[in-house]
N, C-alpha and C positions, 0 to 999 in steps of 0.2 A: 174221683172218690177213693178210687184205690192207693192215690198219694196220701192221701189226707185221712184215711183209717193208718194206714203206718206211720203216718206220723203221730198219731193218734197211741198207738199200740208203743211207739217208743217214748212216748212222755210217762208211759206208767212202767216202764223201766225202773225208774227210781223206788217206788212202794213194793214193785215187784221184788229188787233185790235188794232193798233195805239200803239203798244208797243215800246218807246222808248230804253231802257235797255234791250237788248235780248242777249240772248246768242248767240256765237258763233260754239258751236259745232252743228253735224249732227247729234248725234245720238236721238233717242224717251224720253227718259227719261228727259237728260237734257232739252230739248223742253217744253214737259210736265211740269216741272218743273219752269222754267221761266216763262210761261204761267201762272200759278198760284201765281208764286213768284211778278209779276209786273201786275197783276189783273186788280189791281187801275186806273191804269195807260192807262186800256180799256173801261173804262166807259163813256169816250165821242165818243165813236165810230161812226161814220157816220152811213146812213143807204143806199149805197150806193153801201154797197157789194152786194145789192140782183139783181143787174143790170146782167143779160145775158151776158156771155163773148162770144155768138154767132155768133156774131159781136162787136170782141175784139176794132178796130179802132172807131167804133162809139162812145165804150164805154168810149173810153179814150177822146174822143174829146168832149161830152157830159159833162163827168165829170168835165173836165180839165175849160169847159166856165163855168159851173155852178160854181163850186169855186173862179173863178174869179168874177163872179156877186156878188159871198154875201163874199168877200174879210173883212170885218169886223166881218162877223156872222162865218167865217171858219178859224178862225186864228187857233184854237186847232185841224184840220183837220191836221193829216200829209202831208205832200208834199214835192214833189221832189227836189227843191230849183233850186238854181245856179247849173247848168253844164256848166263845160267848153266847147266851141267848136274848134272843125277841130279834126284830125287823130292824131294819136299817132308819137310819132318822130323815124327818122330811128336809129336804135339800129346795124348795122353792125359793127359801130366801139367798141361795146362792146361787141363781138364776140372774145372769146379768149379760145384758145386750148392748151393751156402748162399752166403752175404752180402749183402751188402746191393744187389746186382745182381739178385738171384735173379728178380723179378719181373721187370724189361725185359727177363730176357733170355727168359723164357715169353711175355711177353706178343709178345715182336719173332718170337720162332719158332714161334706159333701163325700169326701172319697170312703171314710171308713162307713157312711150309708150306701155308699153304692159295692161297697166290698159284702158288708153285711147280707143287703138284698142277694147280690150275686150267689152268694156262700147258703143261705140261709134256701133259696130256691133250687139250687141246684142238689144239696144235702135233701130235700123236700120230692125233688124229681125221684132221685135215688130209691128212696123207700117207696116211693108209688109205682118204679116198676115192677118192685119185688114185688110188692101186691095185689098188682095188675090194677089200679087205682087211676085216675086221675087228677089233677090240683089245679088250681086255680091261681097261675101267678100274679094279678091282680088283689086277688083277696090274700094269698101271702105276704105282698108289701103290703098293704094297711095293717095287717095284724102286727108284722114287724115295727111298721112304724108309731101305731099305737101304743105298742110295748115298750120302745123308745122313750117316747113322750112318757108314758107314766114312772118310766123308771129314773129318767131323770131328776123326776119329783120324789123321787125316795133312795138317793143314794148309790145308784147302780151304776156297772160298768154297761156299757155299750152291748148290745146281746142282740142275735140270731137265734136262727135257726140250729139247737145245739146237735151236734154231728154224735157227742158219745152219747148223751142222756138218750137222742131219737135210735140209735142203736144198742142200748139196755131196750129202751122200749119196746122196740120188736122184737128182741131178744125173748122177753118177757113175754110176749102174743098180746098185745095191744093192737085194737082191732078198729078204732073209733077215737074220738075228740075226747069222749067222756075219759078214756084214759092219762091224757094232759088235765085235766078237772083232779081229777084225784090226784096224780100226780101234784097238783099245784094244795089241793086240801094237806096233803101228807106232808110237805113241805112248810107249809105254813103250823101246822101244827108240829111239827120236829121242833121248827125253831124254837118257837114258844115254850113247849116243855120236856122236850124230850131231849136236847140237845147233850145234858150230863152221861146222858146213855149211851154214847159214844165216845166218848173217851179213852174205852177201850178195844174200838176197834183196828185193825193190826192194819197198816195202809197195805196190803200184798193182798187183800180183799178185792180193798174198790181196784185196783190195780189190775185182779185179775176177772173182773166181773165187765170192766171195758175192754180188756183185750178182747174177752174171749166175745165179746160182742162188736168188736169192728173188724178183726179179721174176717168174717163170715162175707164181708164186703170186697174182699181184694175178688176178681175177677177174671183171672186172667184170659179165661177161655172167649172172654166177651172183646179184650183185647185182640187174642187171635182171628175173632172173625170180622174187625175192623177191615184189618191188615189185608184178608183175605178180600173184602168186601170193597174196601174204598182206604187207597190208601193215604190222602190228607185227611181223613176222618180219624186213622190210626197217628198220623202225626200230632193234631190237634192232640190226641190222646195224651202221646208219648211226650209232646213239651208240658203238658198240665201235670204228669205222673211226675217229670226230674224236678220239674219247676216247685214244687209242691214239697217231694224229697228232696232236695238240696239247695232251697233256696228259702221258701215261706207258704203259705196256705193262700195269701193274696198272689202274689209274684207268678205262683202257678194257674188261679182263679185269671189271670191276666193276660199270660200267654197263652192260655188254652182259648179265649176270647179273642187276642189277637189274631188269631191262627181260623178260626173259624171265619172271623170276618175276612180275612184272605180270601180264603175258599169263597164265600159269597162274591169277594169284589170281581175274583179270577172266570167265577163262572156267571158272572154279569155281562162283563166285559170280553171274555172267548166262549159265547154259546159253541152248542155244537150246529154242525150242518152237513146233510145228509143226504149225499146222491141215489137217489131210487132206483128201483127197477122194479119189473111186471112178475108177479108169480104165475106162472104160465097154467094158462087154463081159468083163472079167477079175473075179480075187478082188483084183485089188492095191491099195493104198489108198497115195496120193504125195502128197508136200506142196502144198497149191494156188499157192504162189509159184511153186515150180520146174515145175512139171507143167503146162501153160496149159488141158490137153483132160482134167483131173481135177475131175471135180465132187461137188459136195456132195450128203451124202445125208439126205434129208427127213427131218426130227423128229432128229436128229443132229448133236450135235458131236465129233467124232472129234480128239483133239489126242495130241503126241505130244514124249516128253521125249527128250533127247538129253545125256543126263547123270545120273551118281548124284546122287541127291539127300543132301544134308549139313545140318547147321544151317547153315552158311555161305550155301546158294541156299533153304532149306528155304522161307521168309517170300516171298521173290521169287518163286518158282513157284507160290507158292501167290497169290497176289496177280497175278501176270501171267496165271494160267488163268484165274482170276472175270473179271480185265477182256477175256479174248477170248471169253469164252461171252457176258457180258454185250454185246460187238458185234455178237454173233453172232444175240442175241436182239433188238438193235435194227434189224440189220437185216430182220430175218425178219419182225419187225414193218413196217417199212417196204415191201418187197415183197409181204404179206402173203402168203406160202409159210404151209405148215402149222407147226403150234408146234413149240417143240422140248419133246421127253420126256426126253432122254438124252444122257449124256456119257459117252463112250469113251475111257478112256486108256490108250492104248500103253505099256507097259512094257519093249517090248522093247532098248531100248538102258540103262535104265534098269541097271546092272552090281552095284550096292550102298547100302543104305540105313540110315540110321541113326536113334533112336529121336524127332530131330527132325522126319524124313522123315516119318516113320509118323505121328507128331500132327499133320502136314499133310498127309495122306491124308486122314485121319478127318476134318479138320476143313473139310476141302473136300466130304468124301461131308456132314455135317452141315448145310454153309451149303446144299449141292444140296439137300438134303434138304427144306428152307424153301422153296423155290424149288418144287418139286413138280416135280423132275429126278432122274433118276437117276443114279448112280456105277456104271460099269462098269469093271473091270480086265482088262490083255488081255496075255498072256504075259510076266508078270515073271520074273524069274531066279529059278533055284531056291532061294539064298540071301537075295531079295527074299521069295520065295514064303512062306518057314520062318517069317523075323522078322514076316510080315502076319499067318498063323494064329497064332505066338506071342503078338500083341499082341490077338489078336481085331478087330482092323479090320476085317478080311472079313466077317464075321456083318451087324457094323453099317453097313459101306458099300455089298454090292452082294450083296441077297438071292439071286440067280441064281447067285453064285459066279463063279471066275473063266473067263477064255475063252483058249483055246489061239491066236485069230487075232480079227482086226477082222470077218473077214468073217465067222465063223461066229456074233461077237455081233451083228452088225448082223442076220442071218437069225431067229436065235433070239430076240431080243428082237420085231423084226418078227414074227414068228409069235406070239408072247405077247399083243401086241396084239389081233393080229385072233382071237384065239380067244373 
């Protein structure tokens, strides 16, 4: 969002400084560029922009009489000129679905719909944190898409969710739907008869009535705690912010998408896993990295998954538990503490599993099994539970059956021994 208010904020560059010859691209540079390259060209700038777009409506009506009063002294003042009025004309009969277009024109309104939704939901997110809101991304695409559909029956560009209009809007304290309603009443009736009435509005108005409404968005401090917080969350960030500045509003929308599905694939595919230990005095059993006064319990290895298992991680967890038992047994060798008998594994974050999951179950209770270790399971889900007695795993991986807690298998196996 904070790419895309600056870029936002440098498109009205040009009304702001009365730049006649501006560029048409979006990206920073070019911007930058023209901005310096038609310099000259900003030197009679009004003083006009420092008006509060607080009250965007006043500003423009203010503006718009003042201009007209000194009509002689503001001829080099930019302005809006002639608009045409009334609505766009109905476009159904040029609705056509065979020829030899047919394909670009699916192919161009698959991607600029799915840029749209993207662009339109996410600008939609945005204001709903500010105000502490929630939405409906489902009922955002049909409204998008119904707005679509209609607009193509009357002449219109391709349209979202708008980034500057929805930031006048709160600018403004718009609170509710009913403020898009009016908004749309006051629109529809501008065209119709009011449109001559602008004519003399100065563009360093609307210019600065968006700025002063999307800056409010750049964020940085929410950046910093990304960074602070999670740092592919802060990159996702950071390729949508360059992506956005120096490249396009979609291209950034794209990589910040790709960049997140990363993050998903990555922590799909490498869950975490988590060797335990006893908080001495309780039943609670805590990670030994994050817990420093949790220790380890004799003849025991206690590990613990923190993710459904998939064929995706299915080979990696299976392979990352042998290599921390097998540390675990080097080092026990090394301090010579007593052997280990048994491995414990936590199921409880463990949500769903699939028939990959289950052959590395078995196949890890089998390789224990060589080893002259045991396989213990300890509160899977009940939809874990189903597919293990369905596949038969359980008979073959952990004679004792399963266990509702770590600590009651750690007791009850302990007792088995000493008996």
């Amino acid at each position: 969002m904070a790419g895309a208010a600056i870029i936002v904020s440098l498109q009205q560059l040009k009304g702001l400084l009365g730049i006649s010859h501006f560029t048409n691209q979006m990206q920073i540079l070019p911007v930058i560029s023209s901005v310096f390259n038609h310099r000259k060209e900003s030197s009679k700038r009004p003083r006009l922009f420092w008006i509060s777009a607080a009250a965007p409506l006043t500003s423009v009506v203010l503006s718009t009489l003042l201009v007209f009063c000194l009509k002689p002294r503001a001829a080099n003042i930019p302005q809006i000129g002639e608009l045409p009025k009334g609505v766009n004309p109905p476009s159904m009969k040029m609705l056509y679905f065979d020829g030899l277009h047919a394909p670009l024109v699916i192919k161009t309104g698959l991607i600029t719909g799915i840029l749209s939704l993207t662009e339109g939901i996410a600008v939609g997110r945005t204001f709903a944190s500010l105000q502490g809101y929630q939405i409906d991304g489902n009922k955002e695409m049909i409204a998008i898409g119904i707005m679509n559909l209609a607009g193509s029956c009357s002449s219109c560009f391709v349209t979202t969710g708008s980034f500057s209009r929805s930031a006048v809007n709160y600018e403004a304290g718009g609170k509710t739907a009913l403020a898009n309603i009016v908004m749309a009443v006051t629109v529809l009736v501008t065209l119709l008869f009011l449109m001559p009435l602008f004519h003399y509005t100065p563009d360093v108005i609307l210019a600065v009535i968006i700025i002063t409404a999307v800056v409010g968005l750049i964020d940085y401090q929410a950046a910093y705690r990304l960074w602070k917080i999670d740092k592919l969350d802060f990159l996702a960030c950071l390729c949508s912010f360059l992506g956005v500045l120096f490249i396009s509003v979609s291209t950034g929308l794209a990589i910040a998408v790709g960049v997140s599905v990363f993050k998903v694939l990555l922590h799909i595919t490498r869950p975490n896993i988590l060797l335990l230990g006893n908080i001495p005095g309780t039943q609670l059993y805590r990670s030994l990295h994050r817990y420093k006064n949790a220790l380890r319990v004799p003849s025991f290895v206690i590990l613990a998954i923190e993710a459904p298992i998939y064929f995706a991680n299915s080979t990696y967890l299976q392979e990352r538990m042998l290599r921390l038992i097998r540390e675990e047994e080097e080092r026990v060798e090394a301090n010579k503490e007593a052997e280990l008998k048994c491995v414990v594994l936590d199921m409880t974050a463990i949500t769903a599993i699939d028939t990959s999951g289950i052959d590395a179950v078995y196949e890890l209770g089998k390789t224990l099994q060589k080893r002259s270790l045991q396989l213990v399971l300890v509160n899977p889900a009940g939809s874990v539970t189903e597919k293990l007695h369905r596949s038969k795993v359980l008979d073959s991986v952990s004679p004792s059956g399963l266990y509702m807690s770590i600590g009651e298998a750690v007791l009850d196996i302990t007792s088995s021994w000493k008996a």
